[in-house]
C-alpha positions as CSV (number, residue, x, y, z in Angstrom):
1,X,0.0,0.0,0.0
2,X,0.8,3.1,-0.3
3,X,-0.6,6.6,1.7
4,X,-0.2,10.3,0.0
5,X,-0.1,12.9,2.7
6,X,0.1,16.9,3.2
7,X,2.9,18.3,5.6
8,X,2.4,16.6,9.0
9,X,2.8,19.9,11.0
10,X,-0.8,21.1,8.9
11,X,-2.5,18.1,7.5
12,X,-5.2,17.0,9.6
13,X,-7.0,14.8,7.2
14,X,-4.1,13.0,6.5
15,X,-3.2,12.8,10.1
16,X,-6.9,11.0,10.0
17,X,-5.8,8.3,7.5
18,X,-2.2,7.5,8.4
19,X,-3.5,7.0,12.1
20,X,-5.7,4.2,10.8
21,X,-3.1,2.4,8.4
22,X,-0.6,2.3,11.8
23,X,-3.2,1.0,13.3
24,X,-3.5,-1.7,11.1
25,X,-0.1,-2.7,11.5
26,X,-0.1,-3.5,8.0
27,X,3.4,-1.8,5.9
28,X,2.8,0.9,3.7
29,X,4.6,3.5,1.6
30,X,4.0,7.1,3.1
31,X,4.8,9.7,0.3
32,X,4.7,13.3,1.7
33,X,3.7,15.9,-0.8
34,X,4.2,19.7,0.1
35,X,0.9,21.9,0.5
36,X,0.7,25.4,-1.1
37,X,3.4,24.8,-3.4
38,X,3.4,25.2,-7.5
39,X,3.8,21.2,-7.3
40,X,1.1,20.2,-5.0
41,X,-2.0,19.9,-7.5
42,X,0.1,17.7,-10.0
43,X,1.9,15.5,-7.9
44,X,-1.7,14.6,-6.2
45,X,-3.9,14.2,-9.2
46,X,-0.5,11.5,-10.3
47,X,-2.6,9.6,-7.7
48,X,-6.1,10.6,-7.3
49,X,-7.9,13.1,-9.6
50,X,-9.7,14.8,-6.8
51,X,-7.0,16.8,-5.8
52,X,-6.2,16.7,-2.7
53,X,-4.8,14.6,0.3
54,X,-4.9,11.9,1.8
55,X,-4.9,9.3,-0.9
56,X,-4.3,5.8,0.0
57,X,-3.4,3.4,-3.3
58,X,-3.7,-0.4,-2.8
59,X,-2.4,-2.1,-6.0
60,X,-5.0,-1.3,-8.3
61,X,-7.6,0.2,-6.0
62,X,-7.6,4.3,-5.1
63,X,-9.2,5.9,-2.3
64,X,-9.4,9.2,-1.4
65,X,-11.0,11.2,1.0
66,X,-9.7,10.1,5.0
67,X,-13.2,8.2,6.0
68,X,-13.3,6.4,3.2
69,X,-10.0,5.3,3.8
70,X,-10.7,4.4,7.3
71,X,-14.1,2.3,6.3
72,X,-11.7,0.8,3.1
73,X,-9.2,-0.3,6.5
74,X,-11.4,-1.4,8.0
75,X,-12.6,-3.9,5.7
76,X,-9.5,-4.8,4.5
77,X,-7.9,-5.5,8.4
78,X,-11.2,-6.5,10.4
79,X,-8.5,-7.8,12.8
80,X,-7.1,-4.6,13.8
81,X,-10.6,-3.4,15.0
82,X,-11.0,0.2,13.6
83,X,-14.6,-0.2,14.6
84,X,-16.0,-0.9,17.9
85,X,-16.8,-4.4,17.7
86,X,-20.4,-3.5,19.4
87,X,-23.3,-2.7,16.8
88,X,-24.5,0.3,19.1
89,X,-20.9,1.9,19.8
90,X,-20.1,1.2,16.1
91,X,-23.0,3.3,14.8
92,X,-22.4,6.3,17.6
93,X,-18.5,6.2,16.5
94,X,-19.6,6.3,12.7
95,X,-22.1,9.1,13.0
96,X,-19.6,10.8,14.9
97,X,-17.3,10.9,12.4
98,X,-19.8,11.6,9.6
99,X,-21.0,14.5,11.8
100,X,-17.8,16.5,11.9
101,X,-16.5,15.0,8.2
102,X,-19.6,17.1,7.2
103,X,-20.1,19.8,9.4
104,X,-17.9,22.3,12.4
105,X,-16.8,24.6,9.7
106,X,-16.5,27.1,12.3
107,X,-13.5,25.6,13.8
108,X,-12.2,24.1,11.3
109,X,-11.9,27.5,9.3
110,X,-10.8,29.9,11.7
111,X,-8.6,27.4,14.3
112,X,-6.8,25.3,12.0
113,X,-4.5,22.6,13.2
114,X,-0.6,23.7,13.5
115,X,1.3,22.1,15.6
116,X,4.2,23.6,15.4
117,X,2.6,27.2,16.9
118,X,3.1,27.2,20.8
119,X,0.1,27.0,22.6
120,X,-2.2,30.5,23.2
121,X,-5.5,31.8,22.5
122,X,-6.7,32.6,18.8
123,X,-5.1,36.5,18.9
124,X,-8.6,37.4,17.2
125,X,-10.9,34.7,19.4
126,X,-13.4,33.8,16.2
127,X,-16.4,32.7,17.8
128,X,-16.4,28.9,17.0
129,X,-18.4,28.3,20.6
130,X,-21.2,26.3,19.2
131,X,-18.6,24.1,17.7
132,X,-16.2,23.9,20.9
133,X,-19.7,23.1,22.7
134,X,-20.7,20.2,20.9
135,X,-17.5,18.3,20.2
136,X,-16.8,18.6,24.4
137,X,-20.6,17.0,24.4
138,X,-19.5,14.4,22.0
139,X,-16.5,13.6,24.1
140,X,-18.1,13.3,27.1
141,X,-21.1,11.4,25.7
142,X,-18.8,8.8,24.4
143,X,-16.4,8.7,27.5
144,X,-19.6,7.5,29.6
145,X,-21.5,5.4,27.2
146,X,-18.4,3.6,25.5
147,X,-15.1,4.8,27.0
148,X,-14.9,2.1,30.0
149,X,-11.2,-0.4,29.5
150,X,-9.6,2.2,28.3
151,X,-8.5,6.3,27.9
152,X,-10.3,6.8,24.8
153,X,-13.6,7.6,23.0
154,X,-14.5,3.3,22.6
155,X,-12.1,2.1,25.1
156,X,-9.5,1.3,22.8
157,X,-8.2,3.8,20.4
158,X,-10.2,3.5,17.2
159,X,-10.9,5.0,14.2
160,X,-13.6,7.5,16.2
161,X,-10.1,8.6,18.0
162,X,-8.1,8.9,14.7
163,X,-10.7,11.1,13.5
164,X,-11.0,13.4,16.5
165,X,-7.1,13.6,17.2
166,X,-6.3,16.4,14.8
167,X,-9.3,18.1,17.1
168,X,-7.7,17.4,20.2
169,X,-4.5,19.6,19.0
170,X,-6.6,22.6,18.0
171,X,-8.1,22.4,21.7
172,X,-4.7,22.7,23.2
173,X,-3.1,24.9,20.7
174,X,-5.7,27.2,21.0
175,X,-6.2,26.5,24.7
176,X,-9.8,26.2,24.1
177,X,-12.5,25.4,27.3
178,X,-12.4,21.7,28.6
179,X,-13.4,20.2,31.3
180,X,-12.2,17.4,33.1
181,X,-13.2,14.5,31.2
182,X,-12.2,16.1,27.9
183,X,-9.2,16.9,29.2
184,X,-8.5,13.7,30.1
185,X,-9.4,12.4,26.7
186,X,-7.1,15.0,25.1
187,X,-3.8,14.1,27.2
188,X,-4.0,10.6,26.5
189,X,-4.3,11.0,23.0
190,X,-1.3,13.1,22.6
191,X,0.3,10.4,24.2
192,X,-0.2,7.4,22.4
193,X,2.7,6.3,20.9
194,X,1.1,6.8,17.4
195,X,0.0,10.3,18.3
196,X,3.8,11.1,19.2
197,X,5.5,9.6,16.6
198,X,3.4,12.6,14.0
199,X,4.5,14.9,16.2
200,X,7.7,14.7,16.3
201,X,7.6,14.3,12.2
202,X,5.9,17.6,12.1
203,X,8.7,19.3,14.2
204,X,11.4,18.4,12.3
205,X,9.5,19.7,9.1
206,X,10.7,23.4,8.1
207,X,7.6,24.6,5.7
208,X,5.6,27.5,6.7
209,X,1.9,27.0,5.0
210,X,-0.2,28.4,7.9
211,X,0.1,32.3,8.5
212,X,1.8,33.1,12.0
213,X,-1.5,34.7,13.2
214,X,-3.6,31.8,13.1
């Protein structure tokens, strides 16, 4: 296989989608191609005509977009359990995914995931509350219903947790209001080893996509 991805330090969908493939444990090629450069459409569309990243290639099958990667993972390595294995906690991660694949554009535009940029308030605080307000309810919600054997939204970290981890970073970069129990979700994604291991791959990238401000 083989996954196209944006800049680490910017790209949250394909932070999304190579989350998922790790935790397949299956090997794939990662091929990195530089946002807001000259370059960028025409190296992508070499592997996906839509344009943009992440694009996963396996042999002669394409798929773009980051869920339907996961949901293509998924199938392909029902071992690695993407999915909750539970009918009910499968459909609540899936429509939680759907609902902010389709929808938050409010944080999404105006707190955008960096994380190279050292932790502080938005310097223009966009109101993005309703936004903040339901993914805390979303996290919470899970954290009781599904969250018990383990530190994350299902118990085990899942595809619901690779979707929401480039989330989790705009929280803390932008110091936005948790309470306890996000909180806790947050820290313990950041920490898993996965998680990390991005991280330290987008500090030791030197592009500058995102303007200082934001």
């Amino acid at each position: 296989m083989k996954l196209v991805i944006g800049n680490k330090t910017y790209s949250s969908w394909s932070l999304r989608a190579w989350l998922a493939a790790r935790l397949t444990g299956a090997p794939f090629e990662e091929v990195l191609v530089l946002l807001d450069t000259p370059e960028f459409p025409e190296k992508v569309r070499e592997a996906s005509p839509a344009g943009r990243v992440p694009v996963l290639v396996d042999g002669d099958i394409t798929v773009w977009d980051s869920l339907a990667i996961i949901e293509y993972l998924a199938e392909r390595f029902p071992e690695a359990g993407l999915w909750p294995a539970d009918r009910a906690a499968r459909a609540h991660a899936r429509s939680i995914c759907a609902e902010f694949h389709s929808g938050f554009f409010d944080l999404r535009g105006n707190y955008p995931m960096n994380l190279r940029r050292s932790p502080a308030p938005h310097p223009k605080t966009p109101d993005a509350s309703k936004d903040i307000d339901r993914i805390r309810e979303i996290w919470r919600d899970c954290r009781a219903a599904h969250g018990a054997g383990g530190a994350y939204l299902f118990g085990a970290f899942s595809a619901a947790d690779c979707f929401y981890a480039p989330v989790v970073s705009r929280f803390l970069t932008y110091r936005l209001p948790m309470g306890e129990v996000e909180r806790g979700y947050a820290e313990a994604v950041m920490a898993h080893p996965l998680m990390r291991k991005w991280c330290e791959d987008a500090a030791e990238e030197s592009w500058v996509v995102t303007a200082d401000e934001v």
